[in-house]
N, C-alpha and C positions, 0 to 999 in steps of 0.2 A: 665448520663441522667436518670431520674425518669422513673419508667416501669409503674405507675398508680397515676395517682393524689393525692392518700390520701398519698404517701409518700413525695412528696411536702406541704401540708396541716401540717404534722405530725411536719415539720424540722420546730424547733423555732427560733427568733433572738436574740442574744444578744444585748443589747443595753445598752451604759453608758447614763446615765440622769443627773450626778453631779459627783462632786468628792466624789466617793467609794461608790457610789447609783447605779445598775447594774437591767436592768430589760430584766425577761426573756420571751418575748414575745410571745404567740402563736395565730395562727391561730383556731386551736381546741385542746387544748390538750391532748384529749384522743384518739385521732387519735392513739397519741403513741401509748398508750395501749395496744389500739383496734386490731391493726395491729400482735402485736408479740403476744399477746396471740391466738389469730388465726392463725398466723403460726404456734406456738410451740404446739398447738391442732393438725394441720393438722402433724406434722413433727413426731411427737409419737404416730399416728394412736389415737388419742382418738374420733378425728372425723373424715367423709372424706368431699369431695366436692361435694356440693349439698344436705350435713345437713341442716337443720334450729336450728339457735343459738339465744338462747331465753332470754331475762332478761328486766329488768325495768330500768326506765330511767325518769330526770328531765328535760332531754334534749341534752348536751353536748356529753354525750356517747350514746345517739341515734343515732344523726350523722356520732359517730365514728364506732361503732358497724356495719351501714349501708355501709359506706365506706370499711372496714374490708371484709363486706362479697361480697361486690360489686367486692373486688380486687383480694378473691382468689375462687368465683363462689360456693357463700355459700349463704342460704338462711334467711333471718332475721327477728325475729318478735319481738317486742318491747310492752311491756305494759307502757306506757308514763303517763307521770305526768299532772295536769290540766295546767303546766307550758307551755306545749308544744306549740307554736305559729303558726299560718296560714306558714308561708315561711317555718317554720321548717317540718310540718308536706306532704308540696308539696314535697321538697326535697325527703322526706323520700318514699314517694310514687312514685316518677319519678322513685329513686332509687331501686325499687323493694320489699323494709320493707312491710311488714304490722305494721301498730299500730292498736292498742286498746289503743284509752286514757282515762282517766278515767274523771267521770264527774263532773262539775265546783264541786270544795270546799274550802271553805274561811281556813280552818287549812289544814297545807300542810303537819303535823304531822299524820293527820289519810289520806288523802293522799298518802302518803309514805306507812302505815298499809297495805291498802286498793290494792295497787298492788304487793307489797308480797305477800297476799292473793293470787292474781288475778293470779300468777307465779306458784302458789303450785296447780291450780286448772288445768292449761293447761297443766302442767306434768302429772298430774294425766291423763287425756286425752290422752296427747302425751306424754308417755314416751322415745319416739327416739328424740325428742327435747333434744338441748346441754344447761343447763342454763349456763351462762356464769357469773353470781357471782362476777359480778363485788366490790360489797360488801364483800367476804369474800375469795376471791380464791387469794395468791400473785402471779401469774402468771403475775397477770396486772400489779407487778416491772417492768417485764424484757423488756421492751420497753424504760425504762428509762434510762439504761445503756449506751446508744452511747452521750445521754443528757449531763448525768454526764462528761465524756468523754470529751464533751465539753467545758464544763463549766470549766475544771480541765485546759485546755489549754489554757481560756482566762484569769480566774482569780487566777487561784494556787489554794490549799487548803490550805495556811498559815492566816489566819485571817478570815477567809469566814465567812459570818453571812446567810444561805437561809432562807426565810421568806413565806410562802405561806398557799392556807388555808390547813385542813386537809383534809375534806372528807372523802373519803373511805382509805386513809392511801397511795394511791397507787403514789401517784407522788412525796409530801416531805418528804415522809418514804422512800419513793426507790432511790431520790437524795439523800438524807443525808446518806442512808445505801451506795451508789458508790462510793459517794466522800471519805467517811470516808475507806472503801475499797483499797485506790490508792496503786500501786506501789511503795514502794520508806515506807509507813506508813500511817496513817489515815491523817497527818494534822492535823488541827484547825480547825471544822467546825462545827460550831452550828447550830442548826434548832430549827425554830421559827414556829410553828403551828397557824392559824387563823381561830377563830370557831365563829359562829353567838349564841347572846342567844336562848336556849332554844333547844341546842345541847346536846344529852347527852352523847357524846364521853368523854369529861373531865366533866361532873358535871352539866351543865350547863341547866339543863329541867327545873332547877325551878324558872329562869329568863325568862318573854317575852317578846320579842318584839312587840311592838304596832304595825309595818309594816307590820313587814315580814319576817319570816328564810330564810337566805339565800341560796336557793337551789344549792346541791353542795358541799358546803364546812362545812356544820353540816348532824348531823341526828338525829331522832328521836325514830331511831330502832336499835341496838349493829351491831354494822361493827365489824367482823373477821379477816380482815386483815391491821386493825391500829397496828401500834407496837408500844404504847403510849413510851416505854423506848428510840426512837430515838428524844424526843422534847426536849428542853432544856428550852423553854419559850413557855409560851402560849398569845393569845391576845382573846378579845373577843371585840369584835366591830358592833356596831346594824347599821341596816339599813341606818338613817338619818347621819352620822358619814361615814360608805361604801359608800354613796352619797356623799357629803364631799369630801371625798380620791377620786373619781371618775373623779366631774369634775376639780379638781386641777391638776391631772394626765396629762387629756387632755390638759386645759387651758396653761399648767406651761411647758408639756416635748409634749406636740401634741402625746399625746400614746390615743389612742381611744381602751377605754378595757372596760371589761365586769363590776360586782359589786365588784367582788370578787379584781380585781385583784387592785381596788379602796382600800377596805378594808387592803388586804398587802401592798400599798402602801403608808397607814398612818404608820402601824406597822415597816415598812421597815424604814421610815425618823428617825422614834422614836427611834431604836435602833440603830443606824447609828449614831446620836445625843449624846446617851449613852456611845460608843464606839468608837471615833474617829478615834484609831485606824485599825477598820475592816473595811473590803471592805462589803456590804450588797448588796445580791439580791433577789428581789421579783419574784414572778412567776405573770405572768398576763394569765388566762388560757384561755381565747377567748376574740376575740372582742368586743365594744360595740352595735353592730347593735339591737341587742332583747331588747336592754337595754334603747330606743332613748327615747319612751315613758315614763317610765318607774323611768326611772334615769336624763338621760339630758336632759328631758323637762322640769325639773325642776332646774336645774344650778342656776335661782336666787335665790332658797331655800337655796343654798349649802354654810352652817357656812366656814367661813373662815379657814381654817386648823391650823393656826397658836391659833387660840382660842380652839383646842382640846388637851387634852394631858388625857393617860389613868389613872385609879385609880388604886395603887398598892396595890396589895390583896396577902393575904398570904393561904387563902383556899376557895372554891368556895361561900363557905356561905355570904363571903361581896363582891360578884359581884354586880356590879349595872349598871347600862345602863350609857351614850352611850359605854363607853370605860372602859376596866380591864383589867390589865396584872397582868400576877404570872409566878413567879419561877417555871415549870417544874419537871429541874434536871434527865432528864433522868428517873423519874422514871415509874416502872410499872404502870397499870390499878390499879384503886384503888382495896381493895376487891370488892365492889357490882357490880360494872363494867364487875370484871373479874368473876364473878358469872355468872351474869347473858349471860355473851360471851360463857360460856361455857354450860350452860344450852340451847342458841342457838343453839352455834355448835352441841349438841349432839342430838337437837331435827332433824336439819336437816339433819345429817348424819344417823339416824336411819328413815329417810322419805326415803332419795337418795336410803339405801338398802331395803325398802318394794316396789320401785319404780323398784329398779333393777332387783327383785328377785318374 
């Protein structure tokens, strides 16, 4: 039996949708997370109970972060995205969070700027605040571990294709790094990364979308803990396309999921199609409730899926909207990437010790 709700919240479903189309359902996905890096904080004394744990959010890891501290009597503040939604933001205050959200702005690029700012200034204030770094810290893998575990039990890791977006690196970087892990040898298991344009994790700022970035699964400021060498393929898939994949999902398999998990789910057929051989599975990382307005009120918009297929690109410069795939390979951060990752990192590690000291 569950000793707190968010660890019911956290536990995904598997679900077969077709022959060797597998979709991995969740409730909130960062619940995961959220959970193990808060215990493995409290477990190595870095924090205790009744700190307040600090960091910014688009929404997703608001809820989980809240949950997290709800469950082991930790205190939560959140600087939130303009994403943030009326039900999202009750939760959060029933819950005990404080938010600071930040105020309406149509680029969700200086958005995103604009509460890193806003995180460096409350440290500054409150240096006993814990950031939690969800961006750059891999502590946020180890929740995915019992996932993996999972997933190795229903579908093996002989042919496995996982498809999902990237994000901050920390759920198809930390599946692929388990499964690849197993017992026994790594397997066969490819990972498929799904970034929105205008994402600069792989390349991608100087494509945009006319909608919208998809909050979540891009950025527009260098993540610290993507480990670009664990992707084998990339997609990049725009909003009206993620709409698309959304309501077929529903219509087709009755899966009610958020944008993102629309987007893996054109990606996921496509390489499934490619591959007859492999079993493919998507990640779907929350449901579609925030999404009604949004996404499915718009269903008679949504192109037929069967009329999309991506443009195969061999470097980011012939990306084009709605859809692009490229060969990966495993490899590292390009140089400017890894430049400027590291020009980050060392700006924030020489803050964290003017902070400490």
């Amino acid at each position: 039996m569950d000793q707190h709700i968010a660890e019911s919240i956290g536990r995904p479903d598997l679900v077969r949708l077709d022959d060797r189309l597998v979709c991995l359902r969740f409730e909130t996905m960062k619940v995961v997370s959220a959970l193990a890096a808060v215990r493995h904080l409290l477990d190595t004394g870095a924090v205790r109970r009744g700190d307040t744990l600090l960091d910014s959010s688009s929404g997703i890891y608001a809820y989980a972060l809240a949950l997290a501290c709800h469950r082991h009597g930790m205190r939560c503040h959140i600087v939130g995205s303009t994403t943030v939604d009326h039900a999202l933001r009750t939760q959060l205050a029933v819950l005990g969070a404080t938010l600071e959200q930040m105020e309406p702005c149509s680029d969700l690029k200086l958005d995103q700027k604009r509460r890193v700012e806003r995180i460096h200034e409350i440290l500054a204030a409150h240096p006993e605040y814990h950031w939690m770094r969800q961006y750059h810290d891999d502590i946020h893998y180890l929740g995915y571990r019992a996932v993996a575990d999972r997933i190795r039990e229903a579908t093996g890791t002989e042919g496995l294709t996982v498809v999902g977006g990237v994000g901050s690196g920390a759920s198809t970087g930390a599946l692929a790094r388990y499964l690849r892990a197993a017992p026994g040898g790594p397997g066969d298991v490819e990972l498929v990364g799904v970034q929105p344009y205008g994402s600069i994790t792989f390349g991608a700022e100087h494509v945009s979308d006319p909608e919208i970035i998809i909050a979540g699964i891009g950025s527009s400021i260098p993540f610290g803990n993507v480990s670009h060498e664990l992707y084998d393929t990339l997609h990049w898939i725009s909003f009206d396309a993620a709409l698309a994949g959304s309501v077929d999902l529903l219509g087709r398999h009755a899966v009610f999921a958020g944008l993102s998990a629309g987007a893996g789910y054109l990606a996921a057929r496509h390489e499934r199609e490619r591959a007859p051989e492999r079993t493919v599975l998507f990640v779907a990382a929350d449901t579609g409730h925030r999404y009604v307005d949004t996404v499915y009120a718009r269903h008679r918009e949504a192109a037929p899926i069967a009329d999309l297929a991506p443009r195969e690109v061999t470097d980011q410069s012939q990306l084009a909207l709605p859809w692009s795939r490229m060969r990966w390979n495993r490899a590292p951060a390009a140089a400017r990437a890894a430049a400027v990752s590291a020009l980050t990192q060392g700006a924030f590690t020489s803050y964290m010790n003017n902070v400490n000291h």
